[in-house]
N, C-alpha and C positions, 0 to 999 in steps of 0.2 A: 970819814965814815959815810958811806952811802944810804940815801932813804930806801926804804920799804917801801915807796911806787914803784923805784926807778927797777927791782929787781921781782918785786912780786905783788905789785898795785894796792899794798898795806896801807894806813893812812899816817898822816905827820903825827907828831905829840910834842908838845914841847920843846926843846933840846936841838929839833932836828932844824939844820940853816936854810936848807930850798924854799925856795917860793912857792907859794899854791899855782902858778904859772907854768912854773918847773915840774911841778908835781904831775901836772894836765898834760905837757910835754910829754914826760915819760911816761905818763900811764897811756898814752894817746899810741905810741910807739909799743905797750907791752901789749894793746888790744889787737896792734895788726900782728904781731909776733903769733896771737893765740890759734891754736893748731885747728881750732873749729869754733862751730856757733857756740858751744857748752862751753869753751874756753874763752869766748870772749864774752860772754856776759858773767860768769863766774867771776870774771877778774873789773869788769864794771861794776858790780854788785858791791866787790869787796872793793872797790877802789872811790865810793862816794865820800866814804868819812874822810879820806885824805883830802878832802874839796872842801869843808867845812862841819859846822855841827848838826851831820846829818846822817840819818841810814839808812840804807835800802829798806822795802819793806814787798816791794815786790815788781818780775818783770813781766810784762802779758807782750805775748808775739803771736800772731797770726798763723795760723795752723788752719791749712784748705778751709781759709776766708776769715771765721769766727775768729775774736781773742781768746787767748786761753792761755790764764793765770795759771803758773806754778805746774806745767804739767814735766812735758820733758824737750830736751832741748838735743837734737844729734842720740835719741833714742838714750840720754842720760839725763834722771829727775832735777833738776834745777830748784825744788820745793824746800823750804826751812832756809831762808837765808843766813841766819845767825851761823849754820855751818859754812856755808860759802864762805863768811867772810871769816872764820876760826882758822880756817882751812888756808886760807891765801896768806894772813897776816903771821899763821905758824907760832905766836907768844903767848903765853894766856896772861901775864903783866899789862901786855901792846889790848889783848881783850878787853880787862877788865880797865884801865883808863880810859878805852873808846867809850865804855858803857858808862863810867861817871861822864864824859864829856858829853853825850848826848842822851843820854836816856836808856833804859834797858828794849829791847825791840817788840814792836804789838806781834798778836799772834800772825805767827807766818803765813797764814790762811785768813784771810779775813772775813773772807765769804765772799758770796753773791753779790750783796751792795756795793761790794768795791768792784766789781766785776762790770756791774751795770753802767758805774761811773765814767769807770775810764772807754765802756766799749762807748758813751754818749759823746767823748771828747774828739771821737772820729779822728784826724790826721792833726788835731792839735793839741798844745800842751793846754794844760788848766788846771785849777786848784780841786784835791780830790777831799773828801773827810772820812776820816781813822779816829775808830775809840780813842781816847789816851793822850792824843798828839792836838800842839797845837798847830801845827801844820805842816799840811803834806799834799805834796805836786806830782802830777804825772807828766814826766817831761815825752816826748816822742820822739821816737827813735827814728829821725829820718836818713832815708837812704835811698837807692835806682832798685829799693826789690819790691814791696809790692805795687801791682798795676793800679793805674786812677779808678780812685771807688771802694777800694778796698780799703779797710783801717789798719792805719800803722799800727808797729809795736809799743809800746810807752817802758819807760822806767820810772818806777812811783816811790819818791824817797819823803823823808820826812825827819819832822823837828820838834823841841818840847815848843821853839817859837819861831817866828818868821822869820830866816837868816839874812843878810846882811843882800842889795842888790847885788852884788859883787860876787856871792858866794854863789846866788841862782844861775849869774850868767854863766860862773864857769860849770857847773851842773849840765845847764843848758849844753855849753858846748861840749862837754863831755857822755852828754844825749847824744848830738850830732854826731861823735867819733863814731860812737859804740854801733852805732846804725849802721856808718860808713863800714866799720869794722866785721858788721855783722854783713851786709852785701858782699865784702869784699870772701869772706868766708864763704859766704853761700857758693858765691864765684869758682872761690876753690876747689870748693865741694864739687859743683857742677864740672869743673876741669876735670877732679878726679875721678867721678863718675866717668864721664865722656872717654877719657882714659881708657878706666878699666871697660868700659862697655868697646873701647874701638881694641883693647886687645883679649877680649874675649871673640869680639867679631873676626879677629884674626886667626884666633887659637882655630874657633870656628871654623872659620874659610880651609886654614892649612888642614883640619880634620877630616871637611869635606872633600879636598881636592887626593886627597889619603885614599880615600873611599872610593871616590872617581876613578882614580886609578887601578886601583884595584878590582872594581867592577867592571873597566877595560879591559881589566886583564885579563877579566875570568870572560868575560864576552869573547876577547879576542881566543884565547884558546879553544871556546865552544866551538866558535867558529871552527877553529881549525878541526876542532874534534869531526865536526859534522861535516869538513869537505873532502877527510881523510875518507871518513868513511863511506861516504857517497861515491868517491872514489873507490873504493874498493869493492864496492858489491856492480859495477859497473863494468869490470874489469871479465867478468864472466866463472871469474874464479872464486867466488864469493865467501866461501865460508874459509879458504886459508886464508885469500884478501882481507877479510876480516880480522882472524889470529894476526895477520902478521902488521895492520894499523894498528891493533890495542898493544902487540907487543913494542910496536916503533913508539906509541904515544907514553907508555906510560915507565918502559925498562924492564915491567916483568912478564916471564914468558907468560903466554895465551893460551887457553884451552879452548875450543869450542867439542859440546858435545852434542851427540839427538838426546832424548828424553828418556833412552832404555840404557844410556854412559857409556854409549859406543863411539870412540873416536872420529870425529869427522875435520877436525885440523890441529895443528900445535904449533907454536909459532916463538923460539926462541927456544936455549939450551937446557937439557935433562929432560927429556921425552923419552919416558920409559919404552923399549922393546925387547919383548912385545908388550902391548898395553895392556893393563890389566881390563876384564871383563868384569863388571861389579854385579854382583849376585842383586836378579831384579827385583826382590821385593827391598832390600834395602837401598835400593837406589831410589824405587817407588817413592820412598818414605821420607828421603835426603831432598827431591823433585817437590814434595808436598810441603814439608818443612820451608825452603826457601823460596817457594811460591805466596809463603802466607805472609813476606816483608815486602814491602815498594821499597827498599834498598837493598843493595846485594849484601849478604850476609857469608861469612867463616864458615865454611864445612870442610871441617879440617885443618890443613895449610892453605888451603883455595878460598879466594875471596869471589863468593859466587853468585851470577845472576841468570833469571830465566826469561827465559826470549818464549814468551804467548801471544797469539794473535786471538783475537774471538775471544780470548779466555782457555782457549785451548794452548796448552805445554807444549813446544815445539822443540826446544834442545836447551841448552845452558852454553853461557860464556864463561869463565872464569881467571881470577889470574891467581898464579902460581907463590905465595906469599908467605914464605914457615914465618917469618918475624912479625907478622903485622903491620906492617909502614905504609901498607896503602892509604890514603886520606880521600879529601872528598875531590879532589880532579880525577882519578883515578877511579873512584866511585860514578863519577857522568862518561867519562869513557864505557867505563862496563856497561851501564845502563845504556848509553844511546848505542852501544855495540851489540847490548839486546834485541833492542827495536829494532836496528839495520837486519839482525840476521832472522827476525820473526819475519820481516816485511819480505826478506830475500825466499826463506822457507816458505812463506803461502804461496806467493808466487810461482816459486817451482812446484809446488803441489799441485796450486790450480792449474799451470800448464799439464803437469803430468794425469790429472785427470781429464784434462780437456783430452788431449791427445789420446786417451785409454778410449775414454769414449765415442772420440772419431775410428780407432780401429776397429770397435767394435760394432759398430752402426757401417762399417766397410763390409767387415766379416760376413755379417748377416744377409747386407746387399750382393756380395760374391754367390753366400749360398744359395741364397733364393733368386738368383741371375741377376746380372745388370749388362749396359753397353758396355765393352771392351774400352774405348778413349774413357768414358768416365772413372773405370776403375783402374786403369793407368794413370788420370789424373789425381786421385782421388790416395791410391795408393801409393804415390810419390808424395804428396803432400805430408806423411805419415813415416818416411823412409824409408819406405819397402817398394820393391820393385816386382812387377809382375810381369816384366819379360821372361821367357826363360820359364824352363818346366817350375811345376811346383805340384805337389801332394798336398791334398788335405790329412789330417789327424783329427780321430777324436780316443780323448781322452774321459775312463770314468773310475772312480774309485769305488768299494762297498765302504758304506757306514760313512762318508763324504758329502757334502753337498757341495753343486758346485759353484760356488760363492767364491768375495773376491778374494780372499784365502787363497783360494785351491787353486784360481784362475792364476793369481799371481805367482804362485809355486812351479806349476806345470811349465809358465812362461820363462822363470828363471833356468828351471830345467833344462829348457831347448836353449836359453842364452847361454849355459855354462857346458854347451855342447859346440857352441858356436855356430846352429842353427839362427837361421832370420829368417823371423815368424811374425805373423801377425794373430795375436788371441783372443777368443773371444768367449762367453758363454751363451750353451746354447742347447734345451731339451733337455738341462740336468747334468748337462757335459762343456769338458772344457774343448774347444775345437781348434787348432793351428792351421794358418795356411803358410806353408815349411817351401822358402824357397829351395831346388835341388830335391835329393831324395833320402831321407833322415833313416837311420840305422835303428829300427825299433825297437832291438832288444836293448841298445845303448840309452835311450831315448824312456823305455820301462825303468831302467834301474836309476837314470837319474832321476825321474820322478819317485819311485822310491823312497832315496835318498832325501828328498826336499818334503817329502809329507812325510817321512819316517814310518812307510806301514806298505806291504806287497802288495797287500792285498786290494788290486785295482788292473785294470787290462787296457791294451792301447789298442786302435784297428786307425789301419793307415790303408789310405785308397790309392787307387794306380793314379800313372801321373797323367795333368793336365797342360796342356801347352798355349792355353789361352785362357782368360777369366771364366770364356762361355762355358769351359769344359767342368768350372770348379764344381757345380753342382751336383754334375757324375763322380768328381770323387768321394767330394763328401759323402754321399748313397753311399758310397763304396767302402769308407770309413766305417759308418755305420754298421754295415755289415758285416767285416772284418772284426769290428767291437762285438756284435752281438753275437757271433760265431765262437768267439773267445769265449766271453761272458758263458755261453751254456755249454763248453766242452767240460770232459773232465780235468782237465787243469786251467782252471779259468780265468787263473793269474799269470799276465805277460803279455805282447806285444803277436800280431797275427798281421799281416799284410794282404790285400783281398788280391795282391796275383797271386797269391798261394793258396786260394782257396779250393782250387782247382772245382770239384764236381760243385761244389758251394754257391758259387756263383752264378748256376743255373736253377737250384734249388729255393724255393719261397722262406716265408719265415711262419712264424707261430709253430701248427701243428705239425707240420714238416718234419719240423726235428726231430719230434717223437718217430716220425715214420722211417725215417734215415736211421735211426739210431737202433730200432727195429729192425731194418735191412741189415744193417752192421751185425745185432746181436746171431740172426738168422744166420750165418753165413762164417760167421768168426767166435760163437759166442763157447763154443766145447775150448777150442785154444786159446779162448781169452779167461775160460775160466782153470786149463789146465797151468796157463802161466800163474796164473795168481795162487794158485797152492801151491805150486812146485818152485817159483820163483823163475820161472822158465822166459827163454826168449823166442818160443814159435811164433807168434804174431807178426813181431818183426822180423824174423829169420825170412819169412813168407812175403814179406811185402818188400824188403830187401831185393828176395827170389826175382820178385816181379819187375822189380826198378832196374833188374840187368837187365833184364830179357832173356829169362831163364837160364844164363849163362853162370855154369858152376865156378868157375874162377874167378871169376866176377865180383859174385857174392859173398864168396869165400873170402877172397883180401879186405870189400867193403867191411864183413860184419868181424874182421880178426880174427878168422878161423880157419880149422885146418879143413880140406875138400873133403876126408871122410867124415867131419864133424858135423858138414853142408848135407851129406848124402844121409847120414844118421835122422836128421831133423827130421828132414821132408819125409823121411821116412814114417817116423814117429807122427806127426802132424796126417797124413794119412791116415794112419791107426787110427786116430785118437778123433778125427771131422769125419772121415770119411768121405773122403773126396776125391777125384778120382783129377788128377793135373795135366792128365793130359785130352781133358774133353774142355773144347774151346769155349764151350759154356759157362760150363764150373770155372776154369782162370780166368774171363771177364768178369764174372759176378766177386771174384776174391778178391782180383784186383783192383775191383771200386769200393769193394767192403776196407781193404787195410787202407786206400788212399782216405775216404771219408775219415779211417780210425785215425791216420795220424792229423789232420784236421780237426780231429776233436781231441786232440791233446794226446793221441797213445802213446806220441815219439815225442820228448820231451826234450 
């Protein structure tokens, strides 16, 4: 039968054969077995009575410096020994003989004075005094844990009397184990600390290098993001360059749009044609809406961002997305695809205004003269060439001003004519300098067209063959406009070689005067046309444009020769005029040429 130290540090009683020798052995062996400091002094506390007629009464260990009794030991209370030791020896038989053989135990707390005692005994054993007890010793617990200076731990047992020297020694050395016992724990302790602290440092480091990498990652991609795209707005083709890196970067097709959702690139499969045009105020509203995120935001299937400069709306990127799977890489594409294409858009704006401005500070120096090399040079810088005839134009609308609007309308006009023009504004009018000689009724209706309203007149000046001359056209423009402007059709295109008598003629009161010669002379058959619906006036200035020649007139005006001979007949009757005094036919035939200059022949 085995003792109760050798399996769980109990004490002997009677019956049992081991030696208290043996006893010391194995409890010596069960204190390094104990899993921690709690468990080796738990199992020293309860292992004194097995030593002789003695019992724990309390252990004080050094806690950052001070002793301190009965507190806790491995974050577990060590306090009430009499459980310690119920606890270890597991009999309440093997209990209650321990207590006849020694005495029942003093209060497990003693207080303070037992406190003061043993912290006085410093690193050595010595006799302590207990109510109750005829004696009791604090033995020390020595061992390599604490540094020189600091007080050991003690274990303070005790007796009804002075036990036997034999009994103290083994105590004694049974002090010594438990100390060894308790360093070599500590040890442990410290091992598994270090342990767990080198592989949390590990968990650590692999977390970190986790992260690292991934932070690489997303570096390296930016990177790539941003040398894609650098690349592509460099390429000159900037805005499909763009669509076609966010489509290469990310898998989904690209949109780039201006800011009113008119198509300016697309870049990957399902590109609607034709594309739709999105009604402007809810696009307005779509532009405001996604301007109010610093991320690109869902409108609609399109994950969309806006490209501003200044704070000014320049167009949108988007990508084409019905499932939603875009994430955040695909998100810093679109964004730094924004930026690319804001930074590409001012830029060609600011050039396109620079350049507007350079033609139009040309313009003005053409009209009001310059040297011929400067504005050769000047107007090559610009891409217009001023070799070679060229016509001035001025252009003016009613109820228009001529703002950058109208200027830039007028100018698309003569582009979408295939005119090469240089434009400018100038006295409330848009002005062209039209290399070659530009078709100005063609020339009225596309302007028309582009302001959506007739109601405006073109005057184009005869040509010039060198810059010195432009300033004579332009007068000439002018003129040909203001002759338009106050005919009776005073909408449409007049060219001042047609002005014929006009061109000799002043401006302001003049007109009235002219217009007066005219009524004087034409005004019975201008007013019998107009109740009758008749065509004397023109029949008569027809008359004249042959050179009185009845065949003539007759095939010009699609009539039969007694219909010619009817007329003038009639027209006689009705003026009273007599065609064949050389008088009367010059003065008519300045009066219907003026008439059709002021719009009679339409």
């Amino acid at each position: 039968m085995s003792t109760a130290a050798e399996g769980t540090g109990a004490p002997e009683f009677p019956g049992r054969r081991s030696s208290r020798l043996q006893r010391l052995t194995a409890l010596s062996d069960a204190l390094y077995d104990g899993r921690d400091a709690y468990e080796v002094v738990r199992r020293a506390a309860a292992g004194v009575a097995c030593l002789g007629p003695c019992r724990t009464e309390a252990v004080c260990l050094p806690v950052d410096g001070p002793l301190v009794r009965g507190r806790q030991v491995d974050g577990r209370s060590v306090d009430g020994w009499p459980d310690l030791r119920t606890s270890a020896v597991e009999d309440p038989a093997v209990d209650a003989a321990m207590d006849a053989a020694v005495g029942p135990a003093v209060d497990p707390a003693p207080g303070p004075a037992l406190d003061r005692q043993v912290y006085a005994l410093g690193d050595r054993d010595g006799p302590v005094r207990l109510p109750g007890r005829g004696w009791a010793w604090a033995f020390v617990l020595r061992g390599p844990g604490p540094p020189a200076g600091h007080p050991a731990g003690h274990l303070v047992v005790s007796a009804r009397e002075r036990p036997a020297d034999e009994d103290i020694a083994l105590l004694g050395l049974l002090a010594r184990q438990t100390g060894a016992a308790l360093a070599d724990a500590a040890a442990r302790r410290g091992e598994r600390a270090y342990a767990a602290e080198l592989g949390r440092a590990r968990r650590d480091a692999k977390a970190a290098r986790t992260r690292l990498a991934a932070v690489e990652s997303e570096l390296r991609y930016r990177r790539a993001v941003h040398d894609a795209l650098s690349g592509a707005t460099a390429t000159g083709d900037s805005e499909a360059g763009i669509a076609r890196t966010v489509h290469r970067l990310t898998g989904f097709p690209a949109v780039v749009e201006d800011r009113f959702g008119n198509l300016r690139a697309w870049a990957g499969p399902g590109c609607p044609d034709p594309y739709p045009k999105p009604d402007p105020a809810r696009q307005e509203q779509l532009i405001v809406d996604a301007s109010r995120n610093a991320h690109p935001v869902y409108v609609g299937h399109r994950l969309t961002a806006v490209a501003r400069h200044r704070g000014e709306i320049l167009g949108t990127v988007a990508l084409v997305d019905p499932d939603g799977t875009a994430g955040g890489r695909e998100e810093f594409a679109l964004g730094h695809a924004c930026e690319a294409l804001a930074l590409e858009m001012a830029h060609l704006r600011s050039l396109a205004e620079m350049e507007l401005r350079l033609r139009r500070e040309l313009v003005d120096d053409l009209i009001t003269g310059t040297d011929d090399e400067s504005a050769f040079a000047r107007a090559a810088a610009v891409g217009h060439d001023l070799h070679g005839p060229q016509h001035l134009v001025a252009v003016g609308w009613t109820g228009m001003a001529a703002d950058d609007a109208f200027v830039h309308a007028v100018a698309g006009a003569a582009a979408g004519l295939g005119l090469r023009s240089l434009v400018a504004r100038r006295s409330g009018r848009a002005v062209l300098v039209v290399q070659g000689r530009p078709k100005g009724d063609e020339l009225y209706r596309a302007v028309a067209r582009e302001l959506g309203s007739r109601a405006g007149a073109i005057g184009l000046g005869s040509r010039c063959d060198s810059p010195a001359e432009i300033p004579r056209s332009y007068q000439e423009a002018l003129r040909a406009l203001e002759v338009r402007q106050r005919s009776r059709v005073p909408y449409g295109a007049t060219s001042f070689d047609d002005l014929g008598l006009y061109r000799i003629i002043g401006t302001g009161d003049d007109y009235r005067e002219i217009e007066g010669y005219v009524r004087e002379w034409l005004g019975p058959l201008l007013d019998y046309d107009a109740a009758h619906r008749a065509d004397l006036v023109r029949t008569l200035s027809q008359y004249f444009e042959a050179g009185g020649n009845y065949d003539n007139t007759a095939h010009a005006l699609g009539i039969h020769r007694s219909t010619l001979r009817y007329r003038l007949q009639r027209l006689r009757e009705i003026a009273g005029h007599d065609l064949t005094d050389v008088e009367t036919r010059l003065n008519l035939h300045v009066a219907t040429r003026v008439w059709k200059v002021l719009g009679g022949e339409a």
